[in-house]
N, C-alpha and C positions, 0 to 999 in steps of 0.2 A: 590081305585083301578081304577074307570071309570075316574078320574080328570088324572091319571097319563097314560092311554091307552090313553085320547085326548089330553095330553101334545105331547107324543112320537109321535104319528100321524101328528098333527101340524108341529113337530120338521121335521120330515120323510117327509114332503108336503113341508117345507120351503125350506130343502134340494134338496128335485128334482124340486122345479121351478128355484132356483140359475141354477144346474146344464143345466135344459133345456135353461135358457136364457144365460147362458153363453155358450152351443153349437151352437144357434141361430145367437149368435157374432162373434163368430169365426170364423165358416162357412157363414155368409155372406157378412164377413168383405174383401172389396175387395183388401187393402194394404197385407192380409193376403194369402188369397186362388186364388187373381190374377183374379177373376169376375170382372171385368171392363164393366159394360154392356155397358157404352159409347162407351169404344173402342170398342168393338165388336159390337157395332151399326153401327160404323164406317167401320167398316173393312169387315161388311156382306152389305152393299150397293157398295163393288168396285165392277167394274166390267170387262170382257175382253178389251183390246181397250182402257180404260183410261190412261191418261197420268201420269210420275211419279210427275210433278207439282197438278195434282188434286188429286192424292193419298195421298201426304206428304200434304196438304192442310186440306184432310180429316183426318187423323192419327195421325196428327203432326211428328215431327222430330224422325226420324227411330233410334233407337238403333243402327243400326249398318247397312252396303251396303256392301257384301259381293259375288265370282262368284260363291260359293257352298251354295247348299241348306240344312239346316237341320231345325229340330222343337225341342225340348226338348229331345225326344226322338225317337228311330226308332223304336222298337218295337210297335205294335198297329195302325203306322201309316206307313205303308209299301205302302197303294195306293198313299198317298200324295206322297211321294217317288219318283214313277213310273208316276205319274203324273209331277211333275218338270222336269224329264229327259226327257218326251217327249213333255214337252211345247218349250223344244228349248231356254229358256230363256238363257238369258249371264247375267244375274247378278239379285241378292234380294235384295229387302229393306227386315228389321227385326224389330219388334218391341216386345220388352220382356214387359211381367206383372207379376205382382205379384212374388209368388213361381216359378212358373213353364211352364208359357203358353206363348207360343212363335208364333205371327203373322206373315206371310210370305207373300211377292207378288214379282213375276217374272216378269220382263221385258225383252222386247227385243233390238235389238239394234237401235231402236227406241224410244226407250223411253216408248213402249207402255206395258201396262199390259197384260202376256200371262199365268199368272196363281195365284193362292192365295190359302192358305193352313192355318190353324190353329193347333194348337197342344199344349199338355204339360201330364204331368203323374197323 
């Protein structure tokens, strides 16, 4: 009986470190969940005032240069929102990761950076 309560136990322990290490993978798998902490290294040292050639420099090539603002999603991000509308920008660079998180920066017609936003669900 004690050999077969420290088999099932074993079994029970093997089975939840699988499980824990494969949550571990999944979730900090960046192709998966879209944590890029590069890019988001990158994309939290822009700043007002930079140019769209030092931007695309630091981010690499934008997914997409677009004159409307969005993030993934609008719910939850409603000041980024109200924030783009009154940065006055005239157009975004975009850079998508992962699943779901969507990097935003506003220019003016200048070229210059007038806002930056992150997002995803």
């Amino acid at each position: 009986m004690v050999s077969r309560k420290i088999y099932i136990g074993l079994v029970v322990a093997f089975i939840f470190a699988v499980c824990v290490f494969t949550a571990y993978r999944l979730f900090s798998d960046p192709t998966i969940t879209g944590l890029n902490p590069e890019l988001y290294r990158q994309y939290d040292l822009i700043e007002q005032g930079m140019t769209k050639q030092q931007v695309v420099r630091m981010m690499g090539k934008p997914s997409c240069e677009e004159t409307e603002f969005h993030l993934s999603q609008y719910n939850g991000f409603e000041k980024e929102y109200a924030r783009a509308r009154q940065s006055n920008s005239k157009y975004y660079l975009f850079w998508y990761s992962g699943i779901d998180i969507t990097y935003a920066v506003g220019f003016d017609g200048y070229d210059k950076v007038t806002m930056k936003a992150c997002g995803g669900t």
